[in-house]
N, C-alpha and C positions, 0 to 999 in steps of 0.2 A: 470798718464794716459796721451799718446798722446794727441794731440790738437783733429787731428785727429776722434782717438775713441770715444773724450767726443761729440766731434759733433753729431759721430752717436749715443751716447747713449741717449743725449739729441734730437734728432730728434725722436727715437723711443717711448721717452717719451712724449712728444708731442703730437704726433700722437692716442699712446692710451689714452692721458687725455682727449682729444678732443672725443674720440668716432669715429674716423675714421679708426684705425688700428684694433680693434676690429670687426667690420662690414665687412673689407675686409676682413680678417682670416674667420670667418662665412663662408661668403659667398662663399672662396675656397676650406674651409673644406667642408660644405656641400654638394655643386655640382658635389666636388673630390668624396665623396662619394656616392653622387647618381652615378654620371657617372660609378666607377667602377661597383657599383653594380647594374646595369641596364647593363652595355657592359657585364659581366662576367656572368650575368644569360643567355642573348641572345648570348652568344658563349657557354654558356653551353647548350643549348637548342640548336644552329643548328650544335655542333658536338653530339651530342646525336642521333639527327634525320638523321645525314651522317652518323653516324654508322650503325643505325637500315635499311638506305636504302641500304649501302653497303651491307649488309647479305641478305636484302630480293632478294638484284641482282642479289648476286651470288647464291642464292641458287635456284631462280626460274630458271636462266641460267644452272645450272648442272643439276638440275632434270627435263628438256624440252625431255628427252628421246631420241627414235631413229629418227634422223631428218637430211633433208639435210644439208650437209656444209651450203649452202647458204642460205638456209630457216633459219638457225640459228645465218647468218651473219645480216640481214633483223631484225631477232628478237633482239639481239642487245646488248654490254651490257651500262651503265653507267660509266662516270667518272664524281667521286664528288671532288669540292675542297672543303681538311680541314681548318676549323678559324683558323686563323693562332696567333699563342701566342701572336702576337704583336700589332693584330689589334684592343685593347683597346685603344692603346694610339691614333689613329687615323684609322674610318674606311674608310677614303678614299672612294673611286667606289664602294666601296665593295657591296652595296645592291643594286648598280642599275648593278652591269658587270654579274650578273649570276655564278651560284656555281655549276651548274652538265651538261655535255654534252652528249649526246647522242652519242653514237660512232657505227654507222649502216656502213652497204655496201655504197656503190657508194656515198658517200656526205657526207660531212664537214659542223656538223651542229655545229651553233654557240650556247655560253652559256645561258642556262638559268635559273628556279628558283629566279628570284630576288625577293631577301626577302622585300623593297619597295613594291613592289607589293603588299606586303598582312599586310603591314604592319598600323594596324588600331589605337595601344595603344599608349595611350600616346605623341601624337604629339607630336610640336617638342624635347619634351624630350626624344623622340629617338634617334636623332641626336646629345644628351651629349655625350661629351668624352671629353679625357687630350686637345686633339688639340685644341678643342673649348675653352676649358677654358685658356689655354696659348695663342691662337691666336686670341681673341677676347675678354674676360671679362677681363685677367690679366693688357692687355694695358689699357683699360678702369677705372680698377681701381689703375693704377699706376698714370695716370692723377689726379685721386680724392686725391690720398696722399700728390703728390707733387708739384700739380700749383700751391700752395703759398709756398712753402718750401721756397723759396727768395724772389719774389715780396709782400707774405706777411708781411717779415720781414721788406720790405722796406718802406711797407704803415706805419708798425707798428714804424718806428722809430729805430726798434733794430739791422737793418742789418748795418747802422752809428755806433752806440756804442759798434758792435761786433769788425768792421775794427779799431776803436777807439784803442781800447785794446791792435792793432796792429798785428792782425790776419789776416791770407792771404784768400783773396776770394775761390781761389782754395783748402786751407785746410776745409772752410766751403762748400762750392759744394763738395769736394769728399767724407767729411763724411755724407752728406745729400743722397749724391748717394750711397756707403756704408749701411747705414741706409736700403734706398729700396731695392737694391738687396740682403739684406740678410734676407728680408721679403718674396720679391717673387722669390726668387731664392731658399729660402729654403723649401719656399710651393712646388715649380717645383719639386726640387729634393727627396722630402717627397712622393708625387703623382707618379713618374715614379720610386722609389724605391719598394715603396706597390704594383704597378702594375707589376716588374719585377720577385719580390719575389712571388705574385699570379701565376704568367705565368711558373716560375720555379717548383712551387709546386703543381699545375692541369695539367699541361698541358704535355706530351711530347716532346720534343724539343731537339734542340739542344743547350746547357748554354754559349756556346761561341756564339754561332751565335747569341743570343738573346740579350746578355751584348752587341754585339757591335753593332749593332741596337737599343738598348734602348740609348745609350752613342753618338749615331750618331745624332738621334733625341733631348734628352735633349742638346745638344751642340749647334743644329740649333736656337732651344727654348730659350735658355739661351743668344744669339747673338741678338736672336730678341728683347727678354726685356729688353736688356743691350739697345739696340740702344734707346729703347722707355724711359727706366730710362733717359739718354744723354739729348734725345729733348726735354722732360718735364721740366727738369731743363733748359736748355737754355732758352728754355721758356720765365719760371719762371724770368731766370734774363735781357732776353730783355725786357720784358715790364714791364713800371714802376706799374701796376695797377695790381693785383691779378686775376681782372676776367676777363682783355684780356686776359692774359694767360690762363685761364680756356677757354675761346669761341676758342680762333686758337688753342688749342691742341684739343679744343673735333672736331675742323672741321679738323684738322688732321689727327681722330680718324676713322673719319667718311668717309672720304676719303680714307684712305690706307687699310680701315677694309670691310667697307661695299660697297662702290664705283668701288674702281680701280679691285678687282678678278673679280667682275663681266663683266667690261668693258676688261675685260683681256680675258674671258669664250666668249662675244661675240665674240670680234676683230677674235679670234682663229677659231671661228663656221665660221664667214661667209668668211675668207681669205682665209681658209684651211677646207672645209667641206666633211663631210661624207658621201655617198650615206646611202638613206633608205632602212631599210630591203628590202623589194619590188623588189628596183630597183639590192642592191644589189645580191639576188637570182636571180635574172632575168638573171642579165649578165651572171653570171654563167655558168645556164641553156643555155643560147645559145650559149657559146662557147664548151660546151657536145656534144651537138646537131649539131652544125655546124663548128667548131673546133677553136682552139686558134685564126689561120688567116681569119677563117669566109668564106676557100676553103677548109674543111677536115669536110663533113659530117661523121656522127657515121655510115652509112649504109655502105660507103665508106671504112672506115680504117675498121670496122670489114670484108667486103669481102677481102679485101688486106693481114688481117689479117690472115683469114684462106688458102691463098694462101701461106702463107708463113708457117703456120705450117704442110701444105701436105706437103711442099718442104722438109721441114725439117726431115719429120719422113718418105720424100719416101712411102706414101700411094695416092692412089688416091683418096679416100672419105674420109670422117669426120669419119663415123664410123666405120673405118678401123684401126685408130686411137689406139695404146697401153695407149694410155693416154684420162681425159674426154675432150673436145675438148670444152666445156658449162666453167669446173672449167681456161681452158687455157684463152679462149676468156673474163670470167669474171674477171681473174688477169690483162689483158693486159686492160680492160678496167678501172679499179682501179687503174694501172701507168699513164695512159693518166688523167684520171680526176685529180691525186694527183698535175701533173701540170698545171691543170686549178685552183685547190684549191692555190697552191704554189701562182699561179701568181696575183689572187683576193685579199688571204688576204695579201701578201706580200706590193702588194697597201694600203690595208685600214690599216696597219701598218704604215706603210709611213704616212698616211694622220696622225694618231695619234698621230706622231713623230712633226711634222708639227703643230699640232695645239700647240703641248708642247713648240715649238721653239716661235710660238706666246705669249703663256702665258709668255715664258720668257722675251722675247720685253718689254714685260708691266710690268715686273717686275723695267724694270728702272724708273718707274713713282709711284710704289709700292713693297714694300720688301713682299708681302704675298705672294704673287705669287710663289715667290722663294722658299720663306718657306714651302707652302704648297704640293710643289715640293718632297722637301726635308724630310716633315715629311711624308708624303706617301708612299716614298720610305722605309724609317728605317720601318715603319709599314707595308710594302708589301702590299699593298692594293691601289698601283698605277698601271695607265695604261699597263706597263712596266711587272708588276707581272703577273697580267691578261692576257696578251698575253704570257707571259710563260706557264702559266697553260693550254692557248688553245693548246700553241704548244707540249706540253706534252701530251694532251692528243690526240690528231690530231697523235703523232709518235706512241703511244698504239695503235690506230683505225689503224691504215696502219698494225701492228704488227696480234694484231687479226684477220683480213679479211686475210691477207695471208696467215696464219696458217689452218683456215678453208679452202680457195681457194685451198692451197696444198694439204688437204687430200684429198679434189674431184677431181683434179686432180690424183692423185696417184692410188686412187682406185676406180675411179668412170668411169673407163674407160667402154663404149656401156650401161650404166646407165643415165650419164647425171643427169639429176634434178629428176631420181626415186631412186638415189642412197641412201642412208640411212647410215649415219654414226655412228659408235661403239659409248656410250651415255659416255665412257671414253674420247673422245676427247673435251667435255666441261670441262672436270680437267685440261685438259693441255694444256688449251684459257689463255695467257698469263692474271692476273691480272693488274688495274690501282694501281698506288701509286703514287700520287705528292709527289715532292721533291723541297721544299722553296730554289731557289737557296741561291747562299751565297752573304751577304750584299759586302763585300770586291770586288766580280765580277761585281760585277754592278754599283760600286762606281764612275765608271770614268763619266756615262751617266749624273750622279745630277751634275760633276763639275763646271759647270756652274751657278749654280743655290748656289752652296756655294758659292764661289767668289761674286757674286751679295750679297746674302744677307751680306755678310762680308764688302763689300763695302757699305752697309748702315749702316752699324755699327761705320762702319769709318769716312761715310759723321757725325752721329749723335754726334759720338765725337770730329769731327772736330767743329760742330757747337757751342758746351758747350766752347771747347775751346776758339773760338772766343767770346762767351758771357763773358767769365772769363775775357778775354784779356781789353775787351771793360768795364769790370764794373772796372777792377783794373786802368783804364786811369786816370789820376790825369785829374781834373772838372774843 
């Protein structure tokens, strides 16, 4: 047996004589398993209830009977987004962004349904998942395993009598780090296997799309406990005493865990901030009303309007009109607002981009930031997805209002808003269906946030290395 191997098998041994490698195992087993089985009841319960609203939608929408285009646009239908297979491993936004939109005539309403909202059980062990436990308890108890994996050896006498032997510092550091990461590297890889194989076996999906998603995420994961395995140890072998090393790694702990996302969530809120609903709506509303440049009243462009569609059809009245002049007037009014929508959220997009570019700032002062960037993403349950899904459903709302707009236009000519359309044309109201884009297309957006976290991985191995450097110096 390598020097190597016997290191790590004598660390692992260790470890469980003491009663500490057994406590951590516990503790990921268990958690691993509440978490699944707490995240995969509550995705099975709110695709349950998306299904059951998707049919009550459609079915109330087809059987509304004989009704105006527009009365029908007003009435309206729904877009739900489905849980998406991945968002065990991390739910990201997901219960506070909104999972169903309203898709009416004249306005772009934003998401809502947040399951926060009504969310009463079980406090915060609603908020268990993979990401919590890789991103917060795994560091935590990678500390508990390994602050003395060397400075205790040193208090104890036995890290002399190992070098004694004529053994290289570096072969006892990398079977000690060996040792750990094949404890929580194999917990990670146990946890996001049972979740991939669940999400392949309930779920519909796509199996490529999901493996490399799952493989995008365990890789970020895997970087991150690799860096944290790195500083523990370094640690361990700068200071001569055991439980400095315990006190700067857990203020380490506490600082890049619980400290810096926060200060990172702030910095982003007040550099780069959001209008509130409120104010949001509002602007809106008055660029409708008074127009984009705040000189093109709605009273205004609609008379200009119907001057232009006399000109057009060579009639001198409205209801003279081969066409409904109510269905033309309300299309031309749904092109003009899609460019006040365009140009609102295309802002508050921006601003979301904006606070993401702040989160990453502080990512140099803390690797979670990056991480949790990164794991959101593979989970689609970031910023980034969320705004796909509006814009998804924002292209179906423009899809249906024109469909309905056309038939009253087409056949609603000297009827207007008494016209009554055939009760076949809610069959063939185009339906919603989200479509999870593909991890691969969006991959360029996190590149930054990989390279950082990989550059902590690098600073953390740089620093072990320099500990090695400094303990193998002849005294």
């Amino acid at each position: 047996m390598s020097a190597l191997r016997a290191v790590m098998a004598q660390t692992r041994r260790s470890l469980w004589r003491d009663g500490r490698l057994p406590v951590a195992l516990a503790l990921i087993t268990l958690l691993g398993a509440l978490s699944l089985l707490l995240g995969g009841q509550r995705q099975a319960d709110a695709e349950r209830d998306r299904v059951a609203a998707e049919a009550t939608d459609r079915a109330t929408f087809a059987g509304q009977g004989a009704r105006n285009p527009h009365s029908a646009a007003h009435f309206s239908r729904f877009a739900f987004r489905p849980t998406g297979a991945t968002a065990l491993l991390d739910p990201g936004i997901g219960a506070y962004a909104g999972t169903a939109i309203w898709m009416e005539a004249h306005y772009q309403d934003p998401a809502n349904l947040r399951t926060a909202e009504d969310r009463i059980d079980l406090g915060r062990f609603a908020d268990l998942s993979l990401a919590w436990l890789a991103q917060v308890l795994m560091p935590l108890l990678v500390i508990a395993l390994g602050f003395d994996a060397l400075a205790g050896e040193r208090e104890r006498g036995t890290l002399a009598l190992v070098r004694g032997t004529g053994a290289r510092v570096h072969t006892l550091v990398g079977g000690k780090a060996l040792a750990l990461a094949q404890v929580f590297g194999g917990a990670l890889l146990l946890l996001l296997g049972v979740q991939l194989a669940l999400a392949i076996a309930f779920f519909d999906t796509r199996t490529g799309e999901l493996l490399l998603r799952g493989a995008a995420w365990g890789a970020a994961n895997a970087i991150y406990l690799g860096a944290w395995i790195a500083a523990v140890l370094a640690a361990s072998l700068f200071f001569v005493h055991a439980r400095m090393a315990l006190v700067t790694t857990l203020a380490a702990w506490a600082l890049v865990v619980m400290v810096m996302p926060r200060l990172a969530t702030t910095l982003a809120d007040v550099v780069a901030p959001t209008p509130t609903p409120a104010t949001f709506a509002a602007d809106i509303r008055r660029d409708l009303d008074e127009g984009i440049d705040g000189h093109d009243p709605a009273d205004a462009r609609r008379a200009a309007f119907e001057q232009a569609v006399l000109k057009q059809y060579g009639a001198a009245r409205v209801e003279d009109l081969p066409v409904s002049f109510a269905g033309l007037s309300l299309q031309a009014g749904e092109e003009y607002g899609n460019r006040v929508f365009d140009r609102h959220f295309t802002r508050l997009t921006g601003r979301y981009r904006a606070q993401e570019h702040w989160r990453r700032v502080a990512s140099l002062l803390s690797p979670l930031p990056a991480l949790q960037h990164l794991s959101m993403a593979a989970a689609g349950t970031d910023i980034a997805h969320h705004v796909d899904f509006i814009n998804q459903a924002e292209r179906k709302r423009r899809e249906i209002v024109l469909v309905l707009n056309q038939d009253m236009i087409d056949r609603g000519a000297g009827q207007d808003f008494d016209y009554l359309a055939d009760p076949v044309l809610w069959q063939q109201t185009p339906e919603f269906h989200y479509t999870l884009p593909g991890f691969a297309h969006l991959s360029r957006r996190w590149m930054w946030d990989a390279l950082i976290l990989l550059g902590w991985g690098l600073l953390a191995l740089g620093l072990l290395r320099a500990a090695i450097r400094s303990e193998e110096r002849p005294r």
